[in-house]
C-alpha positions, 0 to 999 in steps of 0.5 A: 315354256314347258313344267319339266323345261321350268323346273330345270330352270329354276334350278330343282331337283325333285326328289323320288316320290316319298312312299305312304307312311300308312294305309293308303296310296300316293296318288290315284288318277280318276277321271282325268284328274290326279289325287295327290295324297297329303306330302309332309316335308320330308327329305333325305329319309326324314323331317328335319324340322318339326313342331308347330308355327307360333311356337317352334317355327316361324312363319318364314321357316313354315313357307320354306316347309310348305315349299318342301311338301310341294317338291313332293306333290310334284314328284308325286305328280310327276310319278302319276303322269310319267312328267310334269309336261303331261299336268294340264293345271293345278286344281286345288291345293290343301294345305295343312298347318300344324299351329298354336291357338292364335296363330293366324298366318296359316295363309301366308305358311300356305304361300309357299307351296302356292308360289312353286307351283306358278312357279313350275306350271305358270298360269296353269299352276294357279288354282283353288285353296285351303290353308287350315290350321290343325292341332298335330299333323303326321310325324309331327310335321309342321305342314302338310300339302295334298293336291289335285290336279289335271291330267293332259290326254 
């Protein structure tokens, strides 16, 4: 089964590619792999939740976020490739969680953005990754995905 035929039916929708909230683009296609700039959360024009995990969210509300921020890797994906069908594998996730000192999960918040794209691209969407735990992400968001992945000729 094809990405585009998965996400159908997984039931999702993927959103429109969210625009650069600052000096940079969305995504950028070099030597047949595509560079997805960091994806927060956001959805319906804003961040419904925000702050950090190990004080304001829980780990389980952290994935749910993480999941968000990968419906936008896609989209952008989708909006480098013209469709998800033409995304040869999943490279590398980057995943960044917004934490308290002590909070230790950011691996298990990462699953969530890790898991939808096995989800959507099967063996093709497991790959390389790094969970980091940050002070403060961008708008205030408690996750923030980038991506790499490849490009099909």
């Amino acid at each position: 089964m094809r990405a585009e035929e998965r996400l159908r039916s997984l039931g999702l929708v993927l959103p429109e590619p969210p625009e650069a909230v600052a000096s940079y683009i969305p995504w950028v296609v070099a030597g047949g792999l595509i560079f997805i700039s960091g994806q927060i959360p956001s959805r319906g024009g804003g961040l419904p939740r925000t702050g950090r995990l190990g004080a304001e969210l829980t780990i389980e509300e952290g994935q749910e976020e993480a999941r968000y921020c990968a419906l936008n890797v896609l989209a952008q994906l989708r909006g480098a490739a013209g469709t998800l069908d033409m995304v040869g594998r999943i490279v590398r996730l980057g995943v960044f969680v917004a934490s308290v000192p002590g909070f230790t999960h950011q691996s298990a918040v990462a699953n969530g953005a890790s898991d939808l794209m096995k989800d959507v691209f099967g063996d093709a969407g497991k790959h390389a990754r790094a969970a980091v735990g940050v002070s403060e992400l961008p708008l205030g968001a408690p996750v923030e995905v980038d991506a790499i992945a490849t490009l099909e000729s």
